[in-house]
RODREN-13313 format. One record per residue (C-alpha): residue in three letters; z, y, x. Coordinates in pm, whole numbers. Each point is the difference from the previous one (the first is absolute). Layout:
BEGIN
<"ala"; <Z; Y; X>>
...
//
This chain:
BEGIN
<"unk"; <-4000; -95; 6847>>
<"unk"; <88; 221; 305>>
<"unk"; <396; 79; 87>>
<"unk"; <107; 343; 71>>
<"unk"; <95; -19; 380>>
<"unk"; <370; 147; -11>>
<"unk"; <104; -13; 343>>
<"unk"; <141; 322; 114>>
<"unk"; <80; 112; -357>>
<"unk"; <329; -38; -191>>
<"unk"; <56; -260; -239>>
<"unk"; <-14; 100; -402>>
<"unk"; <336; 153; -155>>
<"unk"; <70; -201; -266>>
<"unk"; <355; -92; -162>>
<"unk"; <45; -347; -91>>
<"unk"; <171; -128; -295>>
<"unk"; <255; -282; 62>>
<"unk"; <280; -210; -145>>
<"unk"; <275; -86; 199>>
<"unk"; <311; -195; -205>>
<"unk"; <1; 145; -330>>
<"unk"; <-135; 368; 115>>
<"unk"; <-321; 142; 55>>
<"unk"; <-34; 165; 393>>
<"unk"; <-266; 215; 68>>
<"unk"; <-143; 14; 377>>
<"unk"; <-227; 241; 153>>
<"unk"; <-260; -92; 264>>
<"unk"; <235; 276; 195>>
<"unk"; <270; -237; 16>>
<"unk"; <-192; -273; 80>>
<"unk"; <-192; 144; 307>>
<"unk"; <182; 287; 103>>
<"unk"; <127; -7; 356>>
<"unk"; <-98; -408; -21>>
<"unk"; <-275; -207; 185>>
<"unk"; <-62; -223; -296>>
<"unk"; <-273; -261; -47>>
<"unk"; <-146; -30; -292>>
<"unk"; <-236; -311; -193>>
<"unk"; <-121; 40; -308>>
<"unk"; <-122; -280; -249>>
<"unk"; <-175; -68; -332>>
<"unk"; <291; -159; -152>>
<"unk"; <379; -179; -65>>
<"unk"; <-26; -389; -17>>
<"unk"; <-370; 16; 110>>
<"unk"; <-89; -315; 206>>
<"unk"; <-95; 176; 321>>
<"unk"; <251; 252; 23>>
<"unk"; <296; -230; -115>>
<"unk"; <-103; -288; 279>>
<"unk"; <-74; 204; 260>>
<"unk"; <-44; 343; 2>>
<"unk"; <369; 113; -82>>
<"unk"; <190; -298; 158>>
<"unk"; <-148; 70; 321>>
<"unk"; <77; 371; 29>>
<"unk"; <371; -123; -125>>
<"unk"; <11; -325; 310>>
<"unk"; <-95; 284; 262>>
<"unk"; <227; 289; -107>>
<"unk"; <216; -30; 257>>
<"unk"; <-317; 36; 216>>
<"unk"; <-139; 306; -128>>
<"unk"; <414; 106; 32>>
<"unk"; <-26; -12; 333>>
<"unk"; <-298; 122; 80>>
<"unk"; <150; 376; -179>>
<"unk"; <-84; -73; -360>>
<"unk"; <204; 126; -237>>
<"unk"; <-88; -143; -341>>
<"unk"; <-216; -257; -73>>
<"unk"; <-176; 136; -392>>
<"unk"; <-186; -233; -222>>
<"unk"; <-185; 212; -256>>
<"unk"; <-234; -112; -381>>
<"unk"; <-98; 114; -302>>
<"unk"; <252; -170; -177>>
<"unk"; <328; 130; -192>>
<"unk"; <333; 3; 125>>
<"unk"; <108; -332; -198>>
<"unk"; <-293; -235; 144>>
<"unk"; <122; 155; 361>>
<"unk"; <320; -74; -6>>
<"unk"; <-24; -312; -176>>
<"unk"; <-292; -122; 285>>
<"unk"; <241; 88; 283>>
<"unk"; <260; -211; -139>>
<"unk"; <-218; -308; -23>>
<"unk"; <-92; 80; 373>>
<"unk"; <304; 74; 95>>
<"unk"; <-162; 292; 239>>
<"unk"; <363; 191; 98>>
<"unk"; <-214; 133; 318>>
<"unk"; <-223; 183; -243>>
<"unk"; <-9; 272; -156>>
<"unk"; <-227; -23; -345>>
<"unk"; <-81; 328; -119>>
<"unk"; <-193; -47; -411>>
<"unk"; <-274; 260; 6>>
<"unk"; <-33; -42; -401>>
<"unk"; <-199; 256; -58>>
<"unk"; <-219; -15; 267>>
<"unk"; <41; 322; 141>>
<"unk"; <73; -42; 340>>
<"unk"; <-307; -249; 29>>
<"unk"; <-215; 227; -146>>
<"unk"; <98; 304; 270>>
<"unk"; <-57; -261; 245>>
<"unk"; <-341; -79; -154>>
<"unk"; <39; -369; -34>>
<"unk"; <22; -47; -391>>
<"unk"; <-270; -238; -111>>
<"unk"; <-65; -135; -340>>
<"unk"; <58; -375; -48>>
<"unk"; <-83; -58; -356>>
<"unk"; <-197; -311; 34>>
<"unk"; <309; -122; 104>>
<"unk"; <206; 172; -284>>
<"unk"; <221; 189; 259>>
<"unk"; <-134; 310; -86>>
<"unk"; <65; 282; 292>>
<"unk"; <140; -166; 299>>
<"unk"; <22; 72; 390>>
<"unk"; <-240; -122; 224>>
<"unk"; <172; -201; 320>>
<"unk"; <96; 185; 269>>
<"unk"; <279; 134; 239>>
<"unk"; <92; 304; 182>>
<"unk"; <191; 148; 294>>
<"unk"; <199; 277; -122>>
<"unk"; <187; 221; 216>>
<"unk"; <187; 263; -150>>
<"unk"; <-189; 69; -306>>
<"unk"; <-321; -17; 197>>
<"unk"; <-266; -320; 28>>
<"unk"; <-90; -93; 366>>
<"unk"; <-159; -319; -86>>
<"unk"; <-148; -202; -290>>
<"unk"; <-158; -324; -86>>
<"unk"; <-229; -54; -244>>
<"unk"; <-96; -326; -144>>
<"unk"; <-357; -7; 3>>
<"unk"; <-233; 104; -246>>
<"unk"; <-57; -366; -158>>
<"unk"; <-24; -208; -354>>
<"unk"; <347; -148; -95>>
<"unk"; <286; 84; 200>>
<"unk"; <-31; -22; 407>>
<"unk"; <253; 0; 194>>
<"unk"; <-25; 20; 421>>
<"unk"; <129; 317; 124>>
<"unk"; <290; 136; -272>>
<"unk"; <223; -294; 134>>
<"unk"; <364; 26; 191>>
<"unk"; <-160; -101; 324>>
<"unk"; <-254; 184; 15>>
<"unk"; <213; 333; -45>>
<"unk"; <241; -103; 278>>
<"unk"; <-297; -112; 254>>
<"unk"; <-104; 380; -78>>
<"unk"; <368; 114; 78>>
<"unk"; <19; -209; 306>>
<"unk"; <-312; -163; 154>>
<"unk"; <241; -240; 214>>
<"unk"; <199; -144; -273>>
<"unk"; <50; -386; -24>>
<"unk"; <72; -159; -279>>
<"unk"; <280; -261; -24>>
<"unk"; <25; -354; -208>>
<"unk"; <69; 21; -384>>
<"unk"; <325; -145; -100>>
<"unk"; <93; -158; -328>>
<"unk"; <296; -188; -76>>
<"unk"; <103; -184; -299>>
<"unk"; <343; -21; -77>>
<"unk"; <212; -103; -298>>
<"unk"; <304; 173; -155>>
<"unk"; <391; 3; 114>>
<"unk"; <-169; -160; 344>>
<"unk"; <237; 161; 293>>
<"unk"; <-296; -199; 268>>
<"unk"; <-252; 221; -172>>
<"unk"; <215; 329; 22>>
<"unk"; <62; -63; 388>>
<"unk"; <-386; -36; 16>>
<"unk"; <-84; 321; -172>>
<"unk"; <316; 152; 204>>
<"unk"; <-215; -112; 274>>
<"unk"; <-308; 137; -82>>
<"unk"; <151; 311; -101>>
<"unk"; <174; 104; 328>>
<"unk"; <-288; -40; 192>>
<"unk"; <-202; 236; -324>>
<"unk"; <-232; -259; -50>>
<"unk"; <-185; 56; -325>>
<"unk"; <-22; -305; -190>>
<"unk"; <-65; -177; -353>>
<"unk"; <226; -159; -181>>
<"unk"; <-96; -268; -225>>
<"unk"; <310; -84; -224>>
<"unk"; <11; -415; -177>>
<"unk"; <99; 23; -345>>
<"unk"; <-223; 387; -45>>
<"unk"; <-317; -27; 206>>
<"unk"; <-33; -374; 73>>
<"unk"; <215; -316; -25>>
<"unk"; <79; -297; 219>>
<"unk"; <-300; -172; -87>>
<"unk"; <-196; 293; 213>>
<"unk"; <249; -31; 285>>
<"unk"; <-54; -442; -2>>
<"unk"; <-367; 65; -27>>
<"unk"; <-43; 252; 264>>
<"unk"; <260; -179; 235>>
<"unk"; <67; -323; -109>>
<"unk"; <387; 115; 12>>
<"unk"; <268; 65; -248>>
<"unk"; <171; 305; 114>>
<"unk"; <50; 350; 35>>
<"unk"; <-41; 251; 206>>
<"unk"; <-392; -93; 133>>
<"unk"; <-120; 262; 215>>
<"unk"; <-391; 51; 95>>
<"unk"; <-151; 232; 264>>
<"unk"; <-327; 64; 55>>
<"unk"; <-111; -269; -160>>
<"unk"; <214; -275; 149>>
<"unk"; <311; -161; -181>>
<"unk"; <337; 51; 220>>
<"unk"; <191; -179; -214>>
<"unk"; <373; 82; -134>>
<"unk"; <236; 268; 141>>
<"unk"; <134; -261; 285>>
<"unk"; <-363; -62; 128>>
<"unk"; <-53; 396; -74>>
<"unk"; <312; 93; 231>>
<"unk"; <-108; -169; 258>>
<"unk"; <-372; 135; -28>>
<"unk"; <140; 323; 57>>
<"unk"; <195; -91; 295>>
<"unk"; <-324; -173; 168>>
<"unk"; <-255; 85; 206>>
<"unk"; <-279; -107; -260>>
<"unk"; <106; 328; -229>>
<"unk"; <-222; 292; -37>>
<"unk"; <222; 215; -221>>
//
């Protein structure tokens, strides 16, 4: 298959069928792009593996990246109805993104990026990519390449704001766990917060329990804050991270 290079062109009018509370809201690709410098990635579905672990959780960690860098909205776009959308974004808990159900297909078709998937029993679904839009018009896009199965090396958050700004560094990934009713792990997220760090929260008792927090390490308690890969320790030992010379944030 060959994609239709759209660069310079305007991206498909479509109006997309949503459900927001109890009420059905209809959005135009005018609202959406007008007037906006949006990026845009597109996948092949809701829960899939890649674009649930990776793909959408990344764009969603660097939002306040792309923010600054004069991005607008942040859209995540599939082939799938409003109800699997919304549904997937709550399990992701993606509030930097906005996911946009393209349930008819119509706005990957314009974009000529439909593909059939039926040994898969998907059906119709969009092929991975993203886009630079600006104002209603596409200045850049990134095609996954032309492979078996579902690659995926160039439709990815970093890649996007590398193309946006050729200097940019990336900082340490932050996760802390924390328990409920904890006041040491609100003054750690108040502390993350004012300095708009993005983080993830891992909450005992909903996505883990205490047995993840003694296995990881060896302790008891909560908050446990990680960056890049190395374990801080609780809000005390985090405080006075962030008042040495050893942090990078």
């Amino acid at each position: 298959m060959a994609f239709q290079d759209m660069v310079g062109q305007k991206v498909p009018s479509v109006t997309f069928h949503t459900r927001q509370g109890d009420s059905w809201v209809d959005i135009s690709t005018d609202e959406l792009f007008n007037d906006k410098k949006v990026v845009v990635f597109s996948l092949p579905g809701a829960f899939t593996p890649t674009c649930s672990s990776t793909h959408l959780p990344r764009y969603n960690e660097l939002a306040g990246e792309f923010k600054k860098l004069g991005i607008d909205d942040i859209i995540c776009m599939s082939v799938n109805d409003t109800f699997v959308m919304n549904a997937w974004a709550a399990d992701q808990e993606c509030d930097n993104i906005r996911v946009i159900p393209d349930g008819n297909g119509e706005f990957t078709k314009g974009m000529g990026r439909l593909v059939n998937k039926d040994n898969l029993g998907f059906g119709s679904r969009s092929w991975r990519y993203s886009m630079l839009v600006e104002d209603g018009t596409i200045v850049k896009i990134f095609d996954e390449p032309e492979k078996d199965g579902d690659p995926f090396e160039v439709s990815d958050a970093d890649t996007m704001i590398r193309h946006l700004d050729s200097d940019w560094q990336d900082k340490p990934s932050i996760t802390i766990i924390t328990k409920p009713g904890c006041p040491h792990c609100t003054k750690a997220k108040a502390a993350l917060d004012e300095r708009g760090l993005t983080y993830e929260e891992i909450v005992l008792g909903r996505d883990a329990s205490m047995t993840s927090i003694r296995a990881i390490t060896g302790l008891e308690s909560a908050p446990q804050i990680f960056i890049g890969g190395k374990h801080i320790g609780g809000n005390d030992e985090f405080q006075a991270y962030l008042a040495s010379d050893e942090c990078t944030l």
